[in-house]
C-alpha positions as CSV (number, residue, x, y, z in Angstrom):
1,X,-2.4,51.4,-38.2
2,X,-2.7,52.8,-34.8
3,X,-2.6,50.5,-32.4
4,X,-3.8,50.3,-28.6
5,X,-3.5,48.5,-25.7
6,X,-5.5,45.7,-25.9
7,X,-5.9,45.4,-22.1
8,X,-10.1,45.5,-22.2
9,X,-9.7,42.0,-23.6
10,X,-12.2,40.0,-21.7
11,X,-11.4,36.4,-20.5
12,X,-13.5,35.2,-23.5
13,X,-11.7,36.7,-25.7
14,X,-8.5,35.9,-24.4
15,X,-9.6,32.2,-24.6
16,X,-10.8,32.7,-28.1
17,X,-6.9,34.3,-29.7
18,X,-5.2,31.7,-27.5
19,X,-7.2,28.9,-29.6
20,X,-5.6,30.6,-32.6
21,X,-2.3,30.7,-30.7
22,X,-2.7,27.6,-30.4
23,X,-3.2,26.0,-33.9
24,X,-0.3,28.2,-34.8
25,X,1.8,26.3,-32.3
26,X,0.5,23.0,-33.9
27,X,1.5,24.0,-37.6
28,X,5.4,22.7,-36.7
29,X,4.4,20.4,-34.5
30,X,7.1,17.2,-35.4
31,X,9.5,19.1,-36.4
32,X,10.8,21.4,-33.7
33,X,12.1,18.7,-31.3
34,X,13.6,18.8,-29.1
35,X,12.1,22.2,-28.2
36,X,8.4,22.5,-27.5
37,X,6.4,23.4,-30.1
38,X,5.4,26.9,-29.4
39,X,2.3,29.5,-31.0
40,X,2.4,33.7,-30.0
41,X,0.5,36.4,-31.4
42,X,0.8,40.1,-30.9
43,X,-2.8,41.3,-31.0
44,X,-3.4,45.4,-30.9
45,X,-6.8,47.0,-31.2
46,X,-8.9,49.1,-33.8
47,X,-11.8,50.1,-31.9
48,X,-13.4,48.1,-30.0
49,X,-11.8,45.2,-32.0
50,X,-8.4,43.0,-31.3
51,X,-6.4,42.6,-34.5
52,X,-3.8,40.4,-34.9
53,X,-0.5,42.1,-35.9
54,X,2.5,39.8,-36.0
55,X,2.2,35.4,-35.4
56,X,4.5,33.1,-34.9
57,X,5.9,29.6,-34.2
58,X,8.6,27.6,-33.2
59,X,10.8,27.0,-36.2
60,X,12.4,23.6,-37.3
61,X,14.6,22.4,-34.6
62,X,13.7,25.6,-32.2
63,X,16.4,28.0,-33.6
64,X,13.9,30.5,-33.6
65,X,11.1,31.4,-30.9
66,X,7.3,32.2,-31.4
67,X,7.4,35.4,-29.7
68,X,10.2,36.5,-32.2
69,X,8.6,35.3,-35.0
70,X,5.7,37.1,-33.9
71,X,7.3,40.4,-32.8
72,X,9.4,40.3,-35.8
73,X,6.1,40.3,-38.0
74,X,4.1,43.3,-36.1
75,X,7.6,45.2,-36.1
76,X,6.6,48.9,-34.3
77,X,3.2,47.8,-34.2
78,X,3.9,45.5,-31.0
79,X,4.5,48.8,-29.0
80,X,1.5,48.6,-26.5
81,X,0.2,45.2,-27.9
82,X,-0.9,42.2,-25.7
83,X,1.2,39.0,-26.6
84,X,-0.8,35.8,-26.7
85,X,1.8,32.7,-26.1
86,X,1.1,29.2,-25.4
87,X,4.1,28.6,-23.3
88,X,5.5,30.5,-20.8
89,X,8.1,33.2,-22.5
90,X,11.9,31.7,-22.0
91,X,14.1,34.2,-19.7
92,X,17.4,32.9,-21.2
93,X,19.1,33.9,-24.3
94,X,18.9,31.6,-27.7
95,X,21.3,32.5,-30.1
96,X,20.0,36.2,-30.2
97,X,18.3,38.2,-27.1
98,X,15.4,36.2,-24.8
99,X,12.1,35.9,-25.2
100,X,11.6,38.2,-22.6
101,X,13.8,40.5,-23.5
102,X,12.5,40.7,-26.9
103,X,9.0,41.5,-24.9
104,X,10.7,44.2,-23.1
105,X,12.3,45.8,-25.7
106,X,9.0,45.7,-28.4
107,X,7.0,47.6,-25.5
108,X,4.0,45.3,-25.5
109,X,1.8,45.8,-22.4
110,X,0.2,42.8,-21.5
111,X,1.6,39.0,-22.0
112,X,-1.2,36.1,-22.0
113,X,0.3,33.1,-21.4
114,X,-1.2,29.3,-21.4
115,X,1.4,27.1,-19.3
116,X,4.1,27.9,-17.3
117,X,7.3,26.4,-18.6
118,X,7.6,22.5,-17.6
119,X,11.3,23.1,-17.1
120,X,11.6,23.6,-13.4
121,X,15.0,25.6,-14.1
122,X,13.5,28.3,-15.9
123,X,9.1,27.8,-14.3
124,X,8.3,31.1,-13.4
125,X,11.1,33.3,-13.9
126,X,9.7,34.6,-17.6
127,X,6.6,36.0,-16.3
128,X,8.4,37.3,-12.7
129,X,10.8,38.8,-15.1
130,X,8.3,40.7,-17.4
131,X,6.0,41.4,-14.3
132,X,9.2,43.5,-12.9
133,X,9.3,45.3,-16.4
134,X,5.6,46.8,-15.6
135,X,4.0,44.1,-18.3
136,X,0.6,42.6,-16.9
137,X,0.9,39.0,-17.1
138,X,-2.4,36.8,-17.5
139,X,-1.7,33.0,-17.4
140,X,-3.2,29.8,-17.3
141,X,-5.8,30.7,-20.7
142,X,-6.5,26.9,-22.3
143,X,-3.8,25.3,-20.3
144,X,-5.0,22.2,-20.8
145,X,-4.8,22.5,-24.6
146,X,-1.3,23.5,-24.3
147,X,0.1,21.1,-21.9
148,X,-1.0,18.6,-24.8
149,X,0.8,20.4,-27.3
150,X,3.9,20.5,-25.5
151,X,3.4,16.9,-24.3
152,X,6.9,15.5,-26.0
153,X,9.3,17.9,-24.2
154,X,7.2,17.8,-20.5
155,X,7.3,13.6,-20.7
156,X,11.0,13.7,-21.6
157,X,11.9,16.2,-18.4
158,X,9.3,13.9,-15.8
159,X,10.1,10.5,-17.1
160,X,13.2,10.7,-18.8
161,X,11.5,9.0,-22.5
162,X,9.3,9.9,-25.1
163,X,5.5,11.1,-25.1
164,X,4.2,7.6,-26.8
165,X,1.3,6.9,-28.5
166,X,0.1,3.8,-30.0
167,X,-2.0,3.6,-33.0
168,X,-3.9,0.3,-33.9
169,X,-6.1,-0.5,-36.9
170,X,-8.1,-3.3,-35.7
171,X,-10.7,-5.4,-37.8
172,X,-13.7,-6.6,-36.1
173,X,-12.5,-9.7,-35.0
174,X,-9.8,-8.6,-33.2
175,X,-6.9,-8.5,-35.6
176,X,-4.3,-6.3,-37.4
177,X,-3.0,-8.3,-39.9
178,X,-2.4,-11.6,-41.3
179,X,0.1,-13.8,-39.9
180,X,1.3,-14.8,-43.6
181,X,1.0,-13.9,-47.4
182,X,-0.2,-10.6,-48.7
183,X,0.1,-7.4,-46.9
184,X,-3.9,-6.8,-46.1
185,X,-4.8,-2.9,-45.3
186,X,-7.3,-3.3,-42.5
187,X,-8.7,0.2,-42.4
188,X,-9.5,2.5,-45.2
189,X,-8.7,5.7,-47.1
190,X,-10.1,8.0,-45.0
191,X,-8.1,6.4,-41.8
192,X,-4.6,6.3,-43.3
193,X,-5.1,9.8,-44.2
194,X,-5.7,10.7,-40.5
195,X,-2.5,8.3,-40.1
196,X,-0.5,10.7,-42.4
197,X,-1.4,13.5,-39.8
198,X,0.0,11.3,-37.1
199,X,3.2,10.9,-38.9
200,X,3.7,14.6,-39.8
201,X,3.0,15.7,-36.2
202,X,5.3,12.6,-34.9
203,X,9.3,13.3,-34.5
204,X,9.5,9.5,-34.9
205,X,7.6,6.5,-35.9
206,X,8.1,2.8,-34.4
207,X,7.5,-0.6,-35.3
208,X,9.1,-4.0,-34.8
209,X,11.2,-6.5,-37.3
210,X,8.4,-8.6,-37.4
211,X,5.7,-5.9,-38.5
212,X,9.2,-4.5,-40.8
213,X,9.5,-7.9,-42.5
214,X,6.2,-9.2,-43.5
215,X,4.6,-5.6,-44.2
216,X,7.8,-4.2,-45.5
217,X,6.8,-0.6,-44.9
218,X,8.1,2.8,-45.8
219,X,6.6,4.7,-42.9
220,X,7.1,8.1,-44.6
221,X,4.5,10.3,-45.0
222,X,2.1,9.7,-48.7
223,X,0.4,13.3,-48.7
224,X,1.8,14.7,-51.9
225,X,4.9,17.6,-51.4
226,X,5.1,16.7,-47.6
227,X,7.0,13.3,-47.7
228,X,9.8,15.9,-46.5
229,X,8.4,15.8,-43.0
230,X,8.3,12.5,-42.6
231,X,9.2,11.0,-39.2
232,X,12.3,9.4,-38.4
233,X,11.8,5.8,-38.9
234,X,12.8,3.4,-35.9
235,X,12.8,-0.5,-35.9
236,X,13.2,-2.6,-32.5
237,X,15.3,-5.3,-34.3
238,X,17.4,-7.5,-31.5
239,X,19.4,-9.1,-34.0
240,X,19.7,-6.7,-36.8
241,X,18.1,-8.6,-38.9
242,X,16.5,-5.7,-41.2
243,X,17.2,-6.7,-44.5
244,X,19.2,-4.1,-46.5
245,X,16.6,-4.7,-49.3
246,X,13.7,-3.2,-47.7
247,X,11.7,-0.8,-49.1
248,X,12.8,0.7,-45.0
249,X,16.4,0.4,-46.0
250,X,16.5,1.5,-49.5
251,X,14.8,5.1,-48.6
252,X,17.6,5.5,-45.5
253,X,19.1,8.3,-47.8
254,X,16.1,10.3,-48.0
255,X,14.6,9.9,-44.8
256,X,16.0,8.9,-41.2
257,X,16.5,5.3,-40.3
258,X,17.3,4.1,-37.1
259,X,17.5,0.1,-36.1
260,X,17.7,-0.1,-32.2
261,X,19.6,-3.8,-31.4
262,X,21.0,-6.0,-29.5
263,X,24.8,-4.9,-28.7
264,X,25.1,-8.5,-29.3
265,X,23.7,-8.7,-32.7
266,X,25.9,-9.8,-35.5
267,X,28.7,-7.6,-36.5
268,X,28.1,-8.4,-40.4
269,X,24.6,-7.7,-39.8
270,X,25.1,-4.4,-38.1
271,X,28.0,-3.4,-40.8
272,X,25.6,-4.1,-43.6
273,X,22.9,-1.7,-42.2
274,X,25.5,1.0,-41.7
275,X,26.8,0.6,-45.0
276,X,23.2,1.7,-46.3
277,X,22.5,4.8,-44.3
278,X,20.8,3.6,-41.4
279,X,22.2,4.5,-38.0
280,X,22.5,1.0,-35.7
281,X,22.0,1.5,-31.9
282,X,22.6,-1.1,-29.7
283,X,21.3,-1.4,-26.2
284,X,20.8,-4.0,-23.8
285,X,18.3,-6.9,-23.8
286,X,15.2,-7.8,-21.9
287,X,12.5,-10.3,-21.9
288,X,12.7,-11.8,-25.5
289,X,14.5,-9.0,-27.6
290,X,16.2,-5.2,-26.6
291,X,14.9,-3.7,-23.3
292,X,12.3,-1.7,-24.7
293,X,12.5,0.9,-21.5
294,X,16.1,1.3,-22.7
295,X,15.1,2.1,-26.0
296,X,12.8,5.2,-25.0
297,X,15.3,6.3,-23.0
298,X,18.0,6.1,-25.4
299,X,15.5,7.9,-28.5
300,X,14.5,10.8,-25.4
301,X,19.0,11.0,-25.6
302,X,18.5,11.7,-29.1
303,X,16.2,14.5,-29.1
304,X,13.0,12.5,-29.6
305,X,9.9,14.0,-27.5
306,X,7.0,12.3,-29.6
307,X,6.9,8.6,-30.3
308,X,4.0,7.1,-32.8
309,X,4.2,2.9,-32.3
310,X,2.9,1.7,-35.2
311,X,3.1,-2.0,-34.5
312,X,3.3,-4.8,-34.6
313,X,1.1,-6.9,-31.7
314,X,4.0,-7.6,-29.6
315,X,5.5,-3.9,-29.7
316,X,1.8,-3.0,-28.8
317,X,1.6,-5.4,-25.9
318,X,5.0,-4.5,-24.7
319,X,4.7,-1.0,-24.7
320,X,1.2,-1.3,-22.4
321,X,2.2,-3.9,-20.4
322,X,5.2,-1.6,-19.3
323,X,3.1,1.4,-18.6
324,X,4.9,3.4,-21.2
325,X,1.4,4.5,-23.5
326,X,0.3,8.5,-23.1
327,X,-2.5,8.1,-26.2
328,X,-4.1,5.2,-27.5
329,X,-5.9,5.3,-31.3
330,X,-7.5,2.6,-32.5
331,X,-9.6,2.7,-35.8
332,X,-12.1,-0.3,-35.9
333,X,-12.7,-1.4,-39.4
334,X,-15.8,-3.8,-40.3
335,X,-13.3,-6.0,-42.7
336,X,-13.4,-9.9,-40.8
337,X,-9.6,-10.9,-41.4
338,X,-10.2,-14.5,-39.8
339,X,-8.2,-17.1,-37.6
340,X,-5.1,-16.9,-40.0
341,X,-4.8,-12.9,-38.2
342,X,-2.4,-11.7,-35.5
343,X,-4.0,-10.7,-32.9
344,X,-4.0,-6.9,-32.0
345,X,-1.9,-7.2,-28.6
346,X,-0.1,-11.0,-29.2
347,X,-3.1,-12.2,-27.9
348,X,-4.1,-10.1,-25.0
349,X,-7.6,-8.4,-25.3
350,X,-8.5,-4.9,-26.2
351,X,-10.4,-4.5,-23.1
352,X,-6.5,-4.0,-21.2
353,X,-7.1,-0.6,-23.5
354,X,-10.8,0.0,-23.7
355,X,-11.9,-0.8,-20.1
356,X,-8.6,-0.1,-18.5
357,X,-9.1,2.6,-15.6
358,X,-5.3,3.8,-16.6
359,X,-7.0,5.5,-19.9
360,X,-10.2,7.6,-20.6
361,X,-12.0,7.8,-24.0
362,X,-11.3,11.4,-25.1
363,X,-12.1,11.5,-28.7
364,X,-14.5,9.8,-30.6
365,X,-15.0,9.9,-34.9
366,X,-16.2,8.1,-37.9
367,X,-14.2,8.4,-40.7
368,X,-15.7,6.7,-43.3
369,X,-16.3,2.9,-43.0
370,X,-13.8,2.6,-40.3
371,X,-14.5,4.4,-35.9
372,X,-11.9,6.4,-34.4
373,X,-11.3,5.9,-30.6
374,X,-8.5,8.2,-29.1
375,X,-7.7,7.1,-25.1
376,X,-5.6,9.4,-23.1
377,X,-3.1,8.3,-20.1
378,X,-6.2,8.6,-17.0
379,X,-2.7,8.7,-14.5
């Protein structure tokens, strides 16, 4: 396949095989923490046509680079290619050559890139370094769109914690749940399959003892063949109360439990989780259970960038009244739980999310009986 250099790309075009860059990036999204999850293709020409000749994305944990991936696939057909990347190349070796070397060496011509890297010790010096090798550097394509995808790392580096979202199922009175008795499902299929999405593309899920003990969740991921990227579970439990017979508990061998406590919680409490796989971390206390700011910073320590809070109403209300929420999903069902429910933010009103000047409505979809609402952070 002869291949050319793709420099006649016009900026349409380039926004058009970023996209694609871009869902590529997505595909490991939750699972290459903590590195940012990263999409590259090489792209040559036949004709008057772009081809795509090599893609890649960040691999689990970040032990391998997109633009590897991506030059490893188009092989000597990169020579004189245009390299589409939704993060800025990294200048600095990992565990093999950099990225920019590997752009140097494959002789590609012309490097699109979407965002300059967040991490202000290495901002700039990719494309400075492949602009001195004679490569034509275009940035900035759908920056946007990639400053979302790489959300997780960028909040860790500015605010030292998690990117956090918090997803809600509410009924139309107002309420998530029941306070007592059965577990009631407020939304339906079609909503807990988007929820499985969430997980997948989460590096962990959070909810409180009180959501852990009535519900008594798994929080893996139900698609069938991908309970494997399930999210680490986390439970905000003060006094370590998590009882080593929950359905939580009892899957800690498959899938990544962590209980964050109070360092004073009972020893024989703590012991007893340990015992059963889960990893106990104690931090300090705050108003009425483990300072939750603690907490985020202590899961950003451990290589978490995106956090989905799953409940319950006084995680949710703690979590916003703190300022710590990036994205907000709530899916409205039509079921009426009545005055036996809890509340969806222990009794504050959905307006602090809906009419809040701090988010703006950004997404909008009905999936089947139940709405979708997605708010973003507004500042």
């Amino acid at each position: 396949m002869a291949t050319e250099r793709a420099g006649n790309v016009d900026a349409e075009m380039d926004r058009r095989l970023m996209a694609v860059a871009l869902r590529f990036g997505r595909r490991n999204l939750g699972s290459t923490a903590p590195a940012p999850p990263v999409g590259a293709l090489v792209v040559g020409q036949e004709g008057d046509e772009p081809v795509i000749l090599g893609r890649g994305t960040t691999s689990a944990g970040g032990t391998t680079h997109a633009e590897i991936d991506a030059l490893a696939m188009a092989g000597e057909f990169a020579r004189g290619a245009t390299v589409y990347t939704t993060l800025e190349p990294s200048p600095d070796p990992n565990n093999g050559p950099s990225d920019v070397a590997a752009l140097i060496e494959a002789g590609v011509t012309r490097v699109v890139s979407a965002l300059e890297s967040p991490d202000p010790r290495m901002a700039g010096r990719g494309h400075a370094q492949l602009r001195d090798a004679g490569i034509a550097v275009t940035t900035g394509v759908l920056g946007d769109e990639a400053r979302r995808l790489v959300a997780g790392p960028i909040s860790v580096l500015n605010q030292g914690r998690p990117h956090i979202t918090l997803k809600l199922a509410v009924s139309a009175d107002g309420m998530i749940g029941r306070l007592a008795g059965e577990r009631m499902l407020v939304s339906g299929r079609e909503a807990f399959a988007r929820l499985q999405t969430m997980r997948i593309e989460a590096d962990a899920t959070l909810i409180g003892i009180g959501t852990a003990m009535v519900d008594d969740p798994s929080l893996t991921v139900r698609v069938p063949g991908l309970r494997a990227h399930s999210p680490i579970r986390v439970v905000l439990d003060t006094q370590a109360r998590l009882s080593p017979k929950s359905s939580l508990v009892k899957s800690a061998a498959e899938t990544a439990l962590w209980v964050i406590c109070s360092a004073e919680a009972p020893l024989v409490q703590r012991q007893s989780l340990l015992d059963a796989g889960v990893e106990v971390l104690p931090v300090g206390t705050g108003s009425g259970g483990v300072d939750i700011e603690a907490a985020m910073r202590l899961l950003a320590e451990r290589g978490v960038t995106r956090l989905l809070a799953e409940g319950g109403a006084k995680v949710a209300a703690s979590l916003l009244g703190r300022g710590l929420l990036d994205e907000v999903v709530l899916f409205h069902a039509p079921v009426v739980v009545g005055p036996d429910g809890v509340r969806a933010l222990a009794g504050g009103a959905l307006s602090a999310i809906e009419r809040s000047p701090r988010f703006r409505r950004v997404e909008e979809a009905r999936l089947g009986e139940d709405r979708m609402v997605r708010y973003e952070r507004a500042v």
